[in-house]
VEXDREN-2710 file (C-alpha; in Angstrom, 1 decimal):
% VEXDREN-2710
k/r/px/py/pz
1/UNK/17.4/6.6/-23.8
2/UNK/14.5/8.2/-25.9
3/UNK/12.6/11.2/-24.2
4/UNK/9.0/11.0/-24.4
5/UNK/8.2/13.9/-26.9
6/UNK/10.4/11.2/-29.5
7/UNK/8.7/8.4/-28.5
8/UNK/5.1/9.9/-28.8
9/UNK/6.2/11.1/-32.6
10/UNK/6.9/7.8/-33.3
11/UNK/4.0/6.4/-31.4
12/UNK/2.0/9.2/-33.7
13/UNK/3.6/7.8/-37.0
14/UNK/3.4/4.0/-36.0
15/UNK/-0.6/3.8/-36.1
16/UNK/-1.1/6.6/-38.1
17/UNK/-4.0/7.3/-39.4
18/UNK/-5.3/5.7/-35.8
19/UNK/-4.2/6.8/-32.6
20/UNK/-1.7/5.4/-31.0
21/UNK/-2.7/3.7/-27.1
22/UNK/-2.2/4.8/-23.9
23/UNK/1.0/4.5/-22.4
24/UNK/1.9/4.5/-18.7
25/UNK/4.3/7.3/-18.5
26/UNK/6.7/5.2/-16.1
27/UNK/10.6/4.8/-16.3
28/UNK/10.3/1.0/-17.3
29/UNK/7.6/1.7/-20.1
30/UNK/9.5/4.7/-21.4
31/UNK/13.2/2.6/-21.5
32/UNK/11.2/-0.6/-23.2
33/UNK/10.0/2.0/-25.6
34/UNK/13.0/3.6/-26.1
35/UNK/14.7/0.5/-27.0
36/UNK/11.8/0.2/-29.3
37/UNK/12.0/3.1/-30.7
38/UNK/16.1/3.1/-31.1
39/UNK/16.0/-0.3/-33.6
40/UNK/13.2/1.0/-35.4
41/UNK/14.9/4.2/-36.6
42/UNK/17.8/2.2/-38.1
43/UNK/15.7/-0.3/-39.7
44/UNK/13.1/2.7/-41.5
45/UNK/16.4/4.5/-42.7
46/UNK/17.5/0.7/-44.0
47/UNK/14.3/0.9/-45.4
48/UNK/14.6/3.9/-47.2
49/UNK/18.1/3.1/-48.6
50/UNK/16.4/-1.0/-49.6
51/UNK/13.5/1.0/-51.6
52/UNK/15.2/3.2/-53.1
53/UNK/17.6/0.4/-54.4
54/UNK/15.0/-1.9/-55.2
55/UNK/13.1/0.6/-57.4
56/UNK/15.8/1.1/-58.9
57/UNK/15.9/-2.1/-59.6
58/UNK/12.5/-2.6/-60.6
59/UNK/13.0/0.0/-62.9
60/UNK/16.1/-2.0/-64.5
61/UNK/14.0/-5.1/-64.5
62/UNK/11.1/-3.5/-65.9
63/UNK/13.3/-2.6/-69.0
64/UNK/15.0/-5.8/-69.0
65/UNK/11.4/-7.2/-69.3
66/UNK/10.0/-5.3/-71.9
67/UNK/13.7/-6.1/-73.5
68/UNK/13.1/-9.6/-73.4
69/UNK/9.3/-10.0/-73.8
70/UNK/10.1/-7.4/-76.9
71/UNK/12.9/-10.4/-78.0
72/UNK/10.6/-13.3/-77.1
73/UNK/7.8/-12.1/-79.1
74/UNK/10.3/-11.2/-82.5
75/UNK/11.5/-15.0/-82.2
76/UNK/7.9/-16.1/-81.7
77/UNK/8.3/-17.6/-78.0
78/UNK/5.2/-17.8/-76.1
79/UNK/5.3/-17.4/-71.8
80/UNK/3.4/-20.9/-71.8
81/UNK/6.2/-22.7/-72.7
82/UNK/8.5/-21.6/-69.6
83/UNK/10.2/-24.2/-67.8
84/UNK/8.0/-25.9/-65.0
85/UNK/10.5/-24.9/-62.3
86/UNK/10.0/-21.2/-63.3
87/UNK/6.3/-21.1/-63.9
88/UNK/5.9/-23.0/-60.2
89/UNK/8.1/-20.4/-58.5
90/UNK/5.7/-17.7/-60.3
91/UNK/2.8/-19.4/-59.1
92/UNK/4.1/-19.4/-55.7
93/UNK/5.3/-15.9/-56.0
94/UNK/1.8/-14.7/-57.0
95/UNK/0.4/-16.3/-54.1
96/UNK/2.1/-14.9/-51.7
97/UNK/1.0/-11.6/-53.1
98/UNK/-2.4/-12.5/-52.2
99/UNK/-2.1/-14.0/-49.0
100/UNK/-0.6/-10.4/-48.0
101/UNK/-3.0/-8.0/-50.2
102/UNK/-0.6/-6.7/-52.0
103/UNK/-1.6/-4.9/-55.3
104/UNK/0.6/-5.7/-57.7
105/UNK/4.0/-8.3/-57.0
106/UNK/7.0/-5.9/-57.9
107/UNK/10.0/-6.5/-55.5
108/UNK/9.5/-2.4/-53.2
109/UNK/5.3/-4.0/-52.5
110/UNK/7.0/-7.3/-50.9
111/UNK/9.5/-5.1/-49.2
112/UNK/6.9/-2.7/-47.9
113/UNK/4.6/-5.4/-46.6
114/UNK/7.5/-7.1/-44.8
115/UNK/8.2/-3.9/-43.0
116/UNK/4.2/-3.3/-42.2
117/UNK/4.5/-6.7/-40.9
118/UNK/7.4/-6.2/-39.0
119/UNK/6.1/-3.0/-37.1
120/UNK/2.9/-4.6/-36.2
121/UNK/5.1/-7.4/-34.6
122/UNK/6.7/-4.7/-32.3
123/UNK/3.3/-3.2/-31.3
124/UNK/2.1/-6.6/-30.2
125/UNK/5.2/-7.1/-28.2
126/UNK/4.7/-3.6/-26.8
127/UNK/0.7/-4.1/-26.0
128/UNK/1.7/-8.0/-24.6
129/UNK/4.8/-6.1/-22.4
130/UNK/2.2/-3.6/-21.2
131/UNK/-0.6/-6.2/-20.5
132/UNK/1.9/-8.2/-18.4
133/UNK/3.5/-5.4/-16.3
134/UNK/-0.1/-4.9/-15.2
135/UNK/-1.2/-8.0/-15.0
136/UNK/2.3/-7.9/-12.4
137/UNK/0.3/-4.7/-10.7
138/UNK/-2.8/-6.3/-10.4
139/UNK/-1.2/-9.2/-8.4
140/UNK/1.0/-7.4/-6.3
141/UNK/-2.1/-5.8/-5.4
142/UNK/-4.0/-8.8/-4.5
143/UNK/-1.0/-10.2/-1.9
144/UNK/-1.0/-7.1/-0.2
145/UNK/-5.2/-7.1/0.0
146/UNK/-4.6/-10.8/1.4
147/UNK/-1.8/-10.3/3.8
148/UNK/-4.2/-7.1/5.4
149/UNK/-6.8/-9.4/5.5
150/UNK/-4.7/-11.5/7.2
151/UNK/-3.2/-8.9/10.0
152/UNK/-6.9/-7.9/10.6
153/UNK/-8.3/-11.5/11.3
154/UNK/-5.3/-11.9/13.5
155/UNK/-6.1/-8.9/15.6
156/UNK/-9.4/-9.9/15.7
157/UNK/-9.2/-14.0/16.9
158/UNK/-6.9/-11.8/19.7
159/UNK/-9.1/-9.2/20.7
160/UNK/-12.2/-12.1/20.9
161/UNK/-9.5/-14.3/23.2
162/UNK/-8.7/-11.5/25.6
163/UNK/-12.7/-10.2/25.9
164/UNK/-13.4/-12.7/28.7
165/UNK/-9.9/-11.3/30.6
166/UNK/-10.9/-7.8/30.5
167/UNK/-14.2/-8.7/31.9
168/UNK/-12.6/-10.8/35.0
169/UNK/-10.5/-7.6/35.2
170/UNK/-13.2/-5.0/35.4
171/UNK/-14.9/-7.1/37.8
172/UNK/-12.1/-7.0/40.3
173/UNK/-11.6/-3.3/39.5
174/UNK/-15.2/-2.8/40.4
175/UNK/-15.1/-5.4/43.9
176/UNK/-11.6/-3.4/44.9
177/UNK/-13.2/0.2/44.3
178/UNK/-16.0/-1.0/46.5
179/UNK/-13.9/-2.2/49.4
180/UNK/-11.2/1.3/49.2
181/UNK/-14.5/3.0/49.2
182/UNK/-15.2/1.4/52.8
183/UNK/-11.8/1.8/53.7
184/UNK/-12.1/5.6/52.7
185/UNK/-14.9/5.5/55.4
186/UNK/-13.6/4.0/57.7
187/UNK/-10.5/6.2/58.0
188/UNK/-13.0/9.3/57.5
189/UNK/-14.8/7.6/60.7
190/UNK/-11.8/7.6/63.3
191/UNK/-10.5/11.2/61.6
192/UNK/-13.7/12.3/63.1
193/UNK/-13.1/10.6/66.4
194/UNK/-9.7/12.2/66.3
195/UNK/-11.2/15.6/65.8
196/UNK/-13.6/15.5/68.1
197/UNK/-11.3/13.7/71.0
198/UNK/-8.9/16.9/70.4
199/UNK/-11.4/19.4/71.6
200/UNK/-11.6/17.9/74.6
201/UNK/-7.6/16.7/75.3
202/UNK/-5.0/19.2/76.5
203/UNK/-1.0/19.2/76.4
204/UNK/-1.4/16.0/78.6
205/UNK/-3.4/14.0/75.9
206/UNK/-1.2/15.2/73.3
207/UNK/1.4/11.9/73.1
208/UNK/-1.4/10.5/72.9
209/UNK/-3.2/12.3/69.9
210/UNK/0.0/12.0/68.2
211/UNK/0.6/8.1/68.6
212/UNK/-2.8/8.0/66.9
213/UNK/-2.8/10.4/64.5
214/UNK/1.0/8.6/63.6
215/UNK/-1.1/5.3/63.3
216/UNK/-3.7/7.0/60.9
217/UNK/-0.6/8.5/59.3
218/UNK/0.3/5.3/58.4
219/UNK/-2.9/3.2/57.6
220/UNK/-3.2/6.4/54.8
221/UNK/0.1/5.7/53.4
222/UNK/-1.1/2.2/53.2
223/UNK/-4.1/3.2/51.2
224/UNK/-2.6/5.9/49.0
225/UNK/-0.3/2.8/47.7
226/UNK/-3.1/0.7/47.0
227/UNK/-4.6/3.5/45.0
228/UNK/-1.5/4.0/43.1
229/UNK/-1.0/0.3/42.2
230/UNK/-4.9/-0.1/41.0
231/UNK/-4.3/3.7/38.9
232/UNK/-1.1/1.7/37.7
233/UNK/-3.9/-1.0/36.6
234/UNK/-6.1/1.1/35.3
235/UNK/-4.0/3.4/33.4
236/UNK/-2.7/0.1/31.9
237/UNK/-6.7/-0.9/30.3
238/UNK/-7.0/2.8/29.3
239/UNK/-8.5/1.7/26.2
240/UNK/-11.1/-0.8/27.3
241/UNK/-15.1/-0.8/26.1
242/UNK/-16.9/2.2/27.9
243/UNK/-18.8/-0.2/30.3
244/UNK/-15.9/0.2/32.3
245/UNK/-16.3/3.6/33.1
246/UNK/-18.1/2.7/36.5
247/UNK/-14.3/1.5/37.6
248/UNK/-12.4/4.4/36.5
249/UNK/-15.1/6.6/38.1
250/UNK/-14.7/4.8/41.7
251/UNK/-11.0/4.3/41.8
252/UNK/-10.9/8.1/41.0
253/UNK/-13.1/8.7/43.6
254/UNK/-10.9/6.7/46.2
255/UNK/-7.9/8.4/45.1
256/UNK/-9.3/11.5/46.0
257/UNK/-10.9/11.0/49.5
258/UNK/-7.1/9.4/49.9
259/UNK/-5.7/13.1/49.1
260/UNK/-8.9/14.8/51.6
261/UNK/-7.5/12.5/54.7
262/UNK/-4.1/13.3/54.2
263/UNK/-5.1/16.9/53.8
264/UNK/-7.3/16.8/57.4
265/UNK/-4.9/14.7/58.9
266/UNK/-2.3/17.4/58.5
267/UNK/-4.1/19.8/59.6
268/UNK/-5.5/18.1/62.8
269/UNK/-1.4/17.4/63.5
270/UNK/-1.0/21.2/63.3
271/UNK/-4.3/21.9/65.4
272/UNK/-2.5/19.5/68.1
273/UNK/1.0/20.5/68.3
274/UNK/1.6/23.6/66.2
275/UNK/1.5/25.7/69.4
276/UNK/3.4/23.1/72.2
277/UNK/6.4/24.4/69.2
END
């Protein structure tokens, strides 16, 4: 296959004295060029060897012309009185020269013009090849605008379908944080009792204390599972609107007057029966 320094010389010498187009430097322009490029070197060196035959030719001709007009004016034969046949291929011949501009109807001007002709042909093909790869482009590039067009109305129709969910959701979130929130007080409330019923107990009161603070023990546990299911919620609709901050703020909140209890209810254990041990 050509390289591209060859096929811009002959690009260069194709239009001359205009320049040649723009060409896409890709591996399909540059291998339909190529293959250009490869049967037009042949054809300009069988060009070359046709001319240079064919003016020889002419040349021969042109003698044998003069030879016979020279012979046919001695005998006194005038060109008028050719034979109909060959003054109608003449005619024809002559206008043919015309239709193609040519300057004069020796054999090498009919040979150049066919070979003018021939290399316009292949740039046409070559600006019709290059028109239609991008024409290709331009449509490949219109599917893939429609099928993201496509994906995006999808995702929308979705999102507006699931709106009314999330807010049902963020309600409940809201209603649960509200009732943890009394629950938080509530267990807050009999820690209190707890504490202040220890002051007054002694070692007798301290089954008791224990049974109690066992019981609280237990309604915690109870709560800090709640908590962790709703985080398990939330944590799931992370990426909500922001109006549903107020939800993440409370069940926050919940989880960590959960973590305070546990921390006081420890420590009232210890102030009970760390020192019967």
């Amino acid at each position: 296959m050509a390289d591209w320094p060859a096929i811009d010389a002959w690009l260069k010498e194709l239009y001359a004295p205009d320049l040649p187009p723009l060409v896409e430097r890709t591996a399909e322009a540059q291998q339909r060029l190529g293959q250009l490029y490869a049967l037009d070197r042949p054809a300009r060196e069988a060009h070359a060897v046709v001319k240079h035959v064919q003016s020889e030719a002419a040349r021969e001709y042109a003698a044998l012309g003069d030879l016979v007009a020279g012979i046919l004016r001695t005998a006194g034969v005038s060109l008028a009185g050719l034979p109909a046949a060959t003054a109608r291929a003449l005619a024809e011949l002559a206008e043919a020269g015309d239709r193609m501009g040519l300057a004069d109807l020796r054999p090498e001007s009919f040979e150049r013009a066919v070979a003018a002709e021939t290399m316009a042909g292949f740039r046409r093909e070559a600006e019709v090849e290059a028109a239609r790869a991008q024409a290709e482009r331009t449509q490949r590039r219109i599917r893939e605008s429609q099928a993201r067009q496509a994906r995006l109305r999808r995702l929308l129709d979705e999102r507006a379908r699931a709106a009314p969910i999330e807010e049902q959701k963020a309600r409940e979130w809201v209603r649960n944080a509200g009732i943890i929130a009394q629950k938080s007080d509530e267990y807050a409330r009999r820690l209190a009792e707890l504490e202040a019923a220890n002051g007054a107990l002694r070692v007798a009161a301290r089954g008791l204390e224990y049974a109690q603070i066992r019981d609280l023990d237990a309604a915690v546990e109870a709560l800090d599972a709640a908590v962790r299911e709703r985080q398990s919620i939330y944590d799931g609709y992370a990426a909500l609107p922001p109006d549903l901050s107020l939800a993440c703020l409370k069940l926050e909140e919940a989880k960590q007057n959960r973590d305070r209890l546990r921390r006081q209810c420890e420590a009232a254990a210890d102030a009970a029966f760390g020192g019967s041990g």
